[in-house]
C-alpha positions, -999 to +999 in steps of 0.1 A: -063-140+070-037-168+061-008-162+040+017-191+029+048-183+054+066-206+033+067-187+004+085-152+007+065-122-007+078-108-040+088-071-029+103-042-048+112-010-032+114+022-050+132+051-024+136+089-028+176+098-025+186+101+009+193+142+009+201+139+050+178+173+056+144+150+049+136+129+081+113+104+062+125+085+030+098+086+004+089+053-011+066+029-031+065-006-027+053-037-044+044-065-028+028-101-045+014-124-013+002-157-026-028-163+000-034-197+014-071-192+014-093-180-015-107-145-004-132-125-031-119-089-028-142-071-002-136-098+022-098-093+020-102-058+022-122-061+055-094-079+072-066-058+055-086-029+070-089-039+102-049-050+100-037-015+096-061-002+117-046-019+147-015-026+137-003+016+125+005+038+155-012+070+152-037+058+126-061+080+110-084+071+082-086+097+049-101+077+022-111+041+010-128+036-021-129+013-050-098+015-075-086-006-108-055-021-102-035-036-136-072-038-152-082-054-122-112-042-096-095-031-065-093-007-031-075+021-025-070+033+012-053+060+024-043+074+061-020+089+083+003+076+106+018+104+137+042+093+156+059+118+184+085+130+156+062+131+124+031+123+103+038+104+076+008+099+044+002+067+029-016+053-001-020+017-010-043-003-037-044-036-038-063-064-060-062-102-061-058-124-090-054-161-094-049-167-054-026-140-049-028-104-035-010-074-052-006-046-030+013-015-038+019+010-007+029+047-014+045+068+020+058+103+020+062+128+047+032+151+049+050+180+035+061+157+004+031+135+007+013+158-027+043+165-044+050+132-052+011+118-056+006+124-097+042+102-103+030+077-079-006+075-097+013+070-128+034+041-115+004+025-101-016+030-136+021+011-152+012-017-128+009-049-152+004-087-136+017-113-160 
């Protein structure tokens, strides 16, 4: 997979308060990648998948199914990541449109991971692309 390194990705962060007692900062992310080759969805996903899977220590597969992104067809996939001091849940879909990839990553703490899930899955069905 190529990305344009000469365009910076369009990235917005949304983080839980920082309460000092929680060890992991729960958070949603967008991020817009304009992709320097034209990729049809499943053949994206095949790379992305293969990505994470080497690239997340502790990496454990719970779901990965087909989703609708911004009226869009899409992927969700979501895993677990355990490092020596926690496991941390994480949820992302992503589609392309017009040469770019939309990806939006959700990552709790597993004992927030559920608690927060049904705000995040309304964020996500928000989602617009202009």
């Amino acid at each position: 997979m190529q990305i344009d390194e000469n365009i910076d990705p369009a990235l917005v962060v949304f983080a839980a308060p920082d309460v000092g007692t929680d060890p992991f900062r729960e958070n949603v992310n967008v991020v817009v990648q304009e992709l320097t080759e034209l990729y049809m969805l499943e053949e994206y996903s095949t790379l992305a998948l293969n990505s994470v899977e080497q690239l997340i220590q502790g990496y454990k597969l719970v779901s990965y199914s087909d989703a609708t992104v911004a009226g869009n067809p899409g992927k969700k996939l979501e895993y677990t990541s355990t490092t020596d001091a926690e496991t941390v849940g994480f949820m992302q879909v992503w589609t392309i449109k017009d040469g770019k990839v939309y990806v939006i990553t959700y990552a709790a703490g597993k004992d927030d991971y559920a608690a927060f899930l049904p705000t995040v899955q309304d964020m996500i069905t928000s989602f617009k692309i202009a």
